[in-house]
C-alpha positions in Angstrom: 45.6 96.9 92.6 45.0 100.3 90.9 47.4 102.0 88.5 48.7 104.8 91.0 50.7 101.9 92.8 52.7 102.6 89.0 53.6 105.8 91.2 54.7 104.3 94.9 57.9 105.7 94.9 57.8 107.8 92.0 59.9 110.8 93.0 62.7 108.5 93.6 63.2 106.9 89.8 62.4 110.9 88.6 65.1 112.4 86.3 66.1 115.7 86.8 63.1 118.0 85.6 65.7 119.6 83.5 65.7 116.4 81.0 62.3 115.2 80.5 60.7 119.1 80.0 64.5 119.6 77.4 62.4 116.6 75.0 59.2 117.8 75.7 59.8 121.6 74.9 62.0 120.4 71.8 58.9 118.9 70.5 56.7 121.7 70.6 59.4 123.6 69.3 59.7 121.5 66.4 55.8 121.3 66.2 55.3 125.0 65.3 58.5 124.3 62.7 56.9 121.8 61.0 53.7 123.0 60.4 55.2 126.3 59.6 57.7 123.8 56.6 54.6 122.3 55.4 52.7 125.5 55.2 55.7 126.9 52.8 55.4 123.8 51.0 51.7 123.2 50.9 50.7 123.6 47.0 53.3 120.2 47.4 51.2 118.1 49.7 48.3 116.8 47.1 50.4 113.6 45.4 53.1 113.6 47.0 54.9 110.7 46.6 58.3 111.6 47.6 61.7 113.4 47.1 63.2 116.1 49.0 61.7 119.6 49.1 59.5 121.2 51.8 57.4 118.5 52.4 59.8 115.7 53.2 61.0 118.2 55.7 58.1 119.1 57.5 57.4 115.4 57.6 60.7 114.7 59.5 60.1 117.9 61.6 57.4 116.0 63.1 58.0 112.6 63.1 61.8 112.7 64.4 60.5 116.4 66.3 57.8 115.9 67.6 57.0 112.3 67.4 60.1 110.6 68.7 61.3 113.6 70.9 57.9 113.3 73.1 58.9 109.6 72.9 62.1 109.6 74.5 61.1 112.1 76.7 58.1 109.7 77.9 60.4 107.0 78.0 63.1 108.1 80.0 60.5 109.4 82.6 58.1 107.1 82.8 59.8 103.6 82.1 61.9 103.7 85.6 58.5 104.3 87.0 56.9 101.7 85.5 59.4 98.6 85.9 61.0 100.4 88.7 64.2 99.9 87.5 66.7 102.7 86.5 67.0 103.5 83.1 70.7 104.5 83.0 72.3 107.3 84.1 71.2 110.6 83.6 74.0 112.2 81.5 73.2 109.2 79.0 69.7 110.4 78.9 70.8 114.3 78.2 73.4 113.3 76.2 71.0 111.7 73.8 68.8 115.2 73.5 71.8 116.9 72.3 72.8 114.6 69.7 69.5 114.4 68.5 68.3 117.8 68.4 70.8 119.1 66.7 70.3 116.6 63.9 66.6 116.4 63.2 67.3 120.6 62.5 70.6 119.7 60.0 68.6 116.5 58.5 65.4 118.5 58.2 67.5 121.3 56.2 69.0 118.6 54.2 65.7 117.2 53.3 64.7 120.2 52.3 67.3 122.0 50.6 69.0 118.4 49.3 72.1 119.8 50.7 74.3 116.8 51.0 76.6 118.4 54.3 73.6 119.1 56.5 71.8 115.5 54.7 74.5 113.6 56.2 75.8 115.0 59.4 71.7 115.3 60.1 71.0 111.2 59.6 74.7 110.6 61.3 73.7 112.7 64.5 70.1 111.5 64.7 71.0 107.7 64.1 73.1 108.0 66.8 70.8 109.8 69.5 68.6 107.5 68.6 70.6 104.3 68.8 71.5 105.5 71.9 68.1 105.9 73.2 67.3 102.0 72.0 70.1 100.9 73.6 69.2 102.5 77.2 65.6 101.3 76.9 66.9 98.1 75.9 69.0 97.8 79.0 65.8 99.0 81.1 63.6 96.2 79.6 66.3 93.4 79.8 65.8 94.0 83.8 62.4 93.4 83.8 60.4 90.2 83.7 57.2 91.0 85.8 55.1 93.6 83.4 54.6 92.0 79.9 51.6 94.5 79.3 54.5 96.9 79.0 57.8 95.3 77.9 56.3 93.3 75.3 55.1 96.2 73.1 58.2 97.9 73.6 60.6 95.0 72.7 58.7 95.4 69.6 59.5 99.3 69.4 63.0 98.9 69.8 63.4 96.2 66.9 61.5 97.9 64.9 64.0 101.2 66.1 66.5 99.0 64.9 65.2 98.1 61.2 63.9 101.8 60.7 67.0 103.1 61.5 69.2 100.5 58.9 66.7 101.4 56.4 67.2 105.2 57.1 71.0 104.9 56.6 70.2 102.8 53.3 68.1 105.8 52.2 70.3 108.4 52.9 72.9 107.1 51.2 70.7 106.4 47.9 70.4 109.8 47.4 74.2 110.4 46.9 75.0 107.1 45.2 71.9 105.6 44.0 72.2 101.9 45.7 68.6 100.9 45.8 66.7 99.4 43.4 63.5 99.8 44.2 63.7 103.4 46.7 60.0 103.2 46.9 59.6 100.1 48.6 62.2 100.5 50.8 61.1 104.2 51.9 57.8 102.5 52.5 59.0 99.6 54.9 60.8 102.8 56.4 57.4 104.3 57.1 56.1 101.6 58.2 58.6 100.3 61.1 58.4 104.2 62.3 54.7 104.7 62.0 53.4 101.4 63.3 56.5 99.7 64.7 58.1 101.9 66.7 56.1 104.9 67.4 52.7 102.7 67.3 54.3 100.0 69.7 55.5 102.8 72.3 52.2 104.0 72.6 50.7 100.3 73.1 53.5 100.1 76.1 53.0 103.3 77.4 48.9 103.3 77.0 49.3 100.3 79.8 50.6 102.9 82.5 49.6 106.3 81.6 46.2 105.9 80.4 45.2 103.6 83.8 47.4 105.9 85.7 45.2 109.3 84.0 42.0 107.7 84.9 42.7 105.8 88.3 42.0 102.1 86.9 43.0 98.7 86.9 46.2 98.1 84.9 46.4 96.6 81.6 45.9 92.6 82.1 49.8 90.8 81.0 47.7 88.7 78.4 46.5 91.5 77.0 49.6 93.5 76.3 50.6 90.3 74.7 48.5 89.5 72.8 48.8 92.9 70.9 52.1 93.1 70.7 52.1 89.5 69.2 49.5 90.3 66.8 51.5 93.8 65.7 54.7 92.1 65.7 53.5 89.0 62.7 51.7 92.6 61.2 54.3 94.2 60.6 56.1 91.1 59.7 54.2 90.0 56.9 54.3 93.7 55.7 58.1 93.8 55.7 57.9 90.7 54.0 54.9 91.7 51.1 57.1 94.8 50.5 60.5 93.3 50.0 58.8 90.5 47.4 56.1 92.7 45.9 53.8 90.2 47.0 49.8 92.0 47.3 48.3 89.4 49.4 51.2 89.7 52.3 50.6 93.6 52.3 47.0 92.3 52.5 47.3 90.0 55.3 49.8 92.2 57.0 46.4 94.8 57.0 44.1 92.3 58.4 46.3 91.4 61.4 47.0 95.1 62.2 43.4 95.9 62.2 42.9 92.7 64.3 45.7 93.8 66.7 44.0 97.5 66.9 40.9 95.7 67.9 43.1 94.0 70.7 44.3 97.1 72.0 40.9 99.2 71.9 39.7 95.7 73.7 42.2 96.8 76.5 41.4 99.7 76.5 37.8 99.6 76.8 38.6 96.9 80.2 41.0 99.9 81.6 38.1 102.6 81.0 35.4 100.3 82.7 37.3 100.0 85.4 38.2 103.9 86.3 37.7 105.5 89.5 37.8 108.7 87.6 34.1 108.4 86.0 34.3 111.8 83.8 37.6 111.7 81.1 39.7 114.7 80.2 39.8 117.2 77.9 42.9 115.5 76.4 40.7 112.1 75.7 39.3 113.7 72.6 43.0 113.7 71.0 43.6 110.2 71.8 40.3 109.1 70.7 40.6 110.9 67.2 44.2 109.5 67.1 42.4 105.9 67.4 39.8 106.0 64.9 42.4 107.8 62.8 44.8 104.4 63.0 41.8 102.8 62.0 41.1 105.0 58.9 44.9 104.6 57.7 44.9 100.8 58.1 41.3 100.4 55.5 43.8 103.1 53.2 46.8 100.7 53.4 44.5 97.8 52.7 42.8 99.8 49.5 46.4 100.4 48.5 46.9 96.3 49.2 44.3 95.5 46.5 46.3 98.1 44.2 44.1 101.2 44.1 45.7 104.6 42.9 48.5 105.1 44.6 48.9 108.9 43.7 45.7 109.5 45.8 45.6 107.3 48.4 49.4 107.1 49.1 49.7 110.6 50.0 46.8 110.2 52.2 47.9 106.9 54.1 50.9 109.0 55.6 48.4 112.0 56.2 46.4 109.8 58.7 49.6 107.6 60.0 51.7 111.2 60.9 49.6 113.7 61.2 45.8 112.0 62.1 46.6 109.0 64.1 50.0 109.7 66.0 50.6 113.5 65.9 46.9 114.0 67.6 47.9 111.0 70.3 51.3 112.8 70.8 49.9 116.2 71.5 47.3 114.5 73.9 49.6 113.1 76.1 52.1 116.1 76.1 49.6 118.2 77.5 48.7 116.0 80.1 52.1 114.8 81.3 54.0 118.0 81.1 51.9 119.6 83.8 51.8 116.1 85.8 55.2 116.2 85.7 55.9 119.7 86.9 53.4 119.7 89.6 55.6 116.1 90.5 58.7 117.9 90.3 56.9 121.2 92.1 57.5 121.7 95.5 60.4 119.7 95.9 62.8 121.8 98.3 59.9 121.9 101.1 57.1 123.6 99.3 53.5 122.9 98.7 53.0 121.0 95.1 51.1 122.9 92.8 47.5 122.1 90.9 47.4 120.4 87.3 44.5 122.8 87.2 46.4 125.3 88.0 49.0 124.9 85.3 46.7 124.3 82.8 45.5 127.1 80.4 42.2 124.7 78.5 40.7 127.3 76.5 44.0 127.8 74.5 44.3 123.3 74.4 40.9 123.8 72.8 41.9 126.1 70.3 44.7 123.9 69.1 42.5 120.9 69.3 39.9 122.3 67.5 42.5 124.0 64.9 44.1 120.7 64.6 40.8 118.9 64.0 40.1 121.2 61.0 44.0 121.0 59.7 43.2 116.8 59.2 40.0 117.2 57.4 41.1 120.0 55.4 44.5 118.4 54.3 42.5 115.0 54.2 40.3 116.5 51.8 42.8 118.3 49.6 44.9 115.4 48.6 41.0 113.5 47.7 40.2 116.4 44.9 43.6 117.7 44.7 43.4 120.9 45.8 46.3 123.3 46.4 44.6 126.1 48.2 43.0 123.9 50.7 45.9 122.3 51.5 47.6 126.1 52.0 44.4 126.8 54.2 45.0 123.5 55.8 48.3 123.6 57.1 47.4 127.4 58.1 44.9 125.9 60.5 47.4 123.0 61.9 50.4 126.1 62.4 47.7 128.2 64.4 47.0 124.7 66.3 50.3 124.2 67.8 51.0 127.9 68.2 48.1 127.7 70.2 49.8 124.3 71.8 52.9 126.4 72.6 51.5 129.5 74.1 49.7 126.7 76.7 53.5 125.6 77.2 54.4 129.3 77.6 51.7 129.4 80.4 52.2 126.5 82.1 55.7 127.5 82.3 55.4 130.5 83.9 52.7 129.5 86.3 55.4 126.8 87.8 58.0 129.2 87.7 55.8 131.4 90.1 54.8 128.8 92.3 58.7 127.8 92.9 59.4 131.2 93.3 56.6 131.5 96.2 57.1 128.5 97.8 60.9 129.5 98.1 59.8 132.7 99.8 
């Protein structure tokens, strides 16, 4: 069985186009915000280590903007498909995107300006969009007992949801009250449930349907899917755990068994790719590939920082490759493949002919931002090494022209299907 039998009966378990493309534009949205944040706040990015200011901000821009929003986006359209089960109903979905969107901009501002009103009401609106979103996934997965490969990785993302999300209240209300007492280690499990946990687990569960799906291959075997997902899980258990005790061999064990579940899922992977009808990958391959050696690069950097070396250098740098290397570039390649695949889907639907991907599809300006975005890691990377202010200015330069580039190839895509409904109507 191939991996388009994922999409026998697709159109039928498809939200309203409206939803899916309201996350997907609110991420590139908040893409060219929070490259345009860290820009302002640039000569900040070598040792950072943490408070609010610029930074902190552009970091939330993208990992609640752009990270989570492409998430939920994903999720709500391609989990029905997937376990062919409804999600939950469609106001729930929509309802989540506009408690959410309103808060990563107030939390964002908060985080940045430390102003405690927009701080607040921020985390209050985007716990709740986001709880929400757990608790409709949730409900999907509970119904579902026939596609480990899938569920099992996301099981783990929504426990992890849950823990990031207590820890994100905790941290929130430290800053007004000072109730932690150690705000480091706590912001750090925080990183590290959102970075690998939740995030990091969605894209094991969703690499088993889109990525076979892309490249017309066998799906993901269950005991693979698993296996990873077992593997992560006791990772980022033992990391929890080295963190709350201060313990340097369970951060260093916790490093081992993520690299050891990374080697699972590239494993997978590698048996999906072998297996593809569709012999010569896409374009958008290069992002996910660079995401995935990037994942690779932060775990060694979380393992120096294990065996205690300077954390003003490499701490900054860990959360470079996490955000920016390993899931911003994986997030970016997806969204420009699955937006068009889902408007073409969507395209034609009152009688007309569907339209191209390769018509939607505007790859000269996708190559600009990849290559921009390419340069914007190694400069940033490289700034934070020898602490150097003006590369990271030139750095983030490079990322902002990246996604403007990204969002023009929205722009495009945009009105190319606009034009095609408005022809096929004719």
């Amino acid at each position: 069985m191939f991996a388009g039998a994922f999409m026998m009966g697709a159109k039928d378990r498809l939200l309203p186009p409206s939803i899916p493309f309201r996350f997907f534009a609110s991420a590139i949205l908040f893409h060219v915000a929070g490259w345009l944040v860290l820009a302002w706040g640039s000569e900040s990015v070598p040792g950072f280590l943490g408070g609010t200011g610029a930074v902190l901000a552009a970091l939330h821009l993208v990992t609640l903007g752009v990270l989570a929003m492409t998430a939920m986006g994903a999720a709500y359209q391609m989990l029905p498909v997937a376990t062919r089960r409804q999600l939950g109903p469609a106001w729930a979905c929509s309802f989540s995107w506009w408690l959410f969107t309103p808060g990563v901009v107030l939390l964002s501002l908060g985080l940045g300006t430390g102003w405690p009103v927009a701080l607040d009401g921020g985390a209050a609106l985007c716990v709740a969009g986001l709880s929400l979103f757990g608790l409709l996934v949730g409900r999907n997965l509970a119904q579902v007992g026939d596609l480990p490969a899938v569920t099992w990785p996301a099981w783990v993302a929504v426990g992890s949801l849950a823990g990031l999300l207590v820890l994100a209240v905790l941290l929130v209300i430290d800053m007004d009250v000072g109730i932690l007492e150690n705000r480091p280690a706590v912001a750090a499990a925080h990183a590290v449930l959102a970075g690998y946990g939740f995030m990091g687990m969605l894209v094991v569960g969703f690499s088993a349907v889109l990525v076979p799906m892309f490249v017309l291959s066998k799906p993901v075997e269950d005991r693979d899917g698993k296996r990873v997902a077992v593997v992560a899980g006791l990772a980022l258990l033992a990391g929890l755990a080295g963190m709350a005790t201060a313990w340097s061999w369970l951060l260093v064990v916790a490093c081992l068994l993520g690299l050891v579940a990374v080697g699972l899922y590239f494993a997978m992977q590698r048996r999906v790719l072998a297996s593809r009808m569709r012999k010569k990958l896409e374009p958008f391959f290069r992002l996910l590939k660079a995401g995935w050696l990037l994942l690779v690069v932060s775990l060694l950097v979380a393992l120096a920082l294990a065996f205690e070396a300077p954390v003003a250098r490499l701490a900054p740098l860990w959360a470079w490759l996490l955000v920016f290397g390993w899931l911003l570039s994986f997030a970016t390649g997806i969204l420009q493949r699955i937006v068009p695949f889902l408007a073409s889907m969507h395209s034609g639907a009152k009688g007309g002919k569907p339209v191209l991907l390769s018509h939607l599809t505007h790859q000269r300006l996708l190559d600009l931002h990849a290559a921009l975005h390419g340069g914007a890691l190694l400069l940033m990377a490289a700034a934070m090494v020898f602490d150097l202010t003006s590369l990271a200015r030139l750095a983030a330069l490079s990322g902002l022209a990246g996604a403007l580039a990204f969002a023009a190839f929205a722009g495009v895509l945009m009105t190319r299907y606009r034009a095609h409904e408005r022809r096929s109507q004719s």
